[in-house]
Residue, then its C-alpha position, 0 to 999 in steps of 0.5 A: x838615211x833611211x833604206x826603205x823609202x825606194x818606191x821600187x823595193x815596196x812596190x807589189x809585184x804585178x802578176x804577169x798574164x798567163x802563157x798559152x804556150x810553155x815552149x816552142x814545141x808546144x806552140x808547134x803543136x798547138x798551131x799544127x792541131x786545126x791543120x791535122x784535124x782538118x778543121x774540125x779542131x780548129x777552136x780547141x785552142x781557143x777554148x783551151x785558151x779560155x780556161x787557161x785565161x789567156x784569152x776572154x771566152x767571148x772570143x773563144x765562143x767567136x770561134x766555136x760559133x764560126x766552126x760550127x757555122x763553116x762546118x755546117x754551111x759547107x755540109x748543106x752546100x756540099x751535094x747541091x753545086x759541084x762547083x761550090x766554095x766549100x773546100x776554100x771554106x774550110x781551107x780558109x778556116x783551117x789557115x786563119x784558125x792556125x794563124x790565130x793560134x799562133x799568135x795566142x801569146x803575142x804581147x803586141x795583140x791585144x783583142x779579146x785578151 
């Protein structure tokens, strides 16, 4: 009998996807960094993520082009109407950007990894 005919013992080891997270800690940290920098951070774990190869950079660059956009939108709107939507804007992307990056290393989402 030969010892070597198990399939699972000459099997290659596929790699695992890379973690955006080492420890709850970090986690914790990354999730709080839109909220503290009050969103002008808010796609600096995507980006992050990005380089690290968690994510694809298509969505990243989603990320980047939507701050920029609320950023830049709330600022134009903010002097002309003192009833205008710009605190729920950025109070909106400060949520979902904080969401988000806790979710980065979810198994059961699959977009844009």
């Amino acid at each position: 009998m030969a010892y070597n005919q198990n399939p699972y013992i000459n099997a290659p080891i596929t790699p695992t996807r890379p973690r955006m997270f080492g420890s709850t800690v970090a986690r914790v940290i990354w999730t709080i960094v839109p909220v503290v920098s009050m969103t002008l951070l808010a796609a600096l774990p995507f980006v992050v993520a990005a380089v690290k190869g968690v994510i694809k950079p298509w969505l990243a660059a989603v990320y980047v082009i939507a701050e920029v956009a609320v950023l830049v939108f709330s600022t134009a709107v903010s002097g002309n109407d003192p009833q205008n939507w710009t605190g729920l804007l950025l109070i909106l992307l400060m949520v979902v950007s904080a969401t988000h990056t806790a979710l980065l290393d979810s198994e059961k989402i699959r977009i844009g990894k």
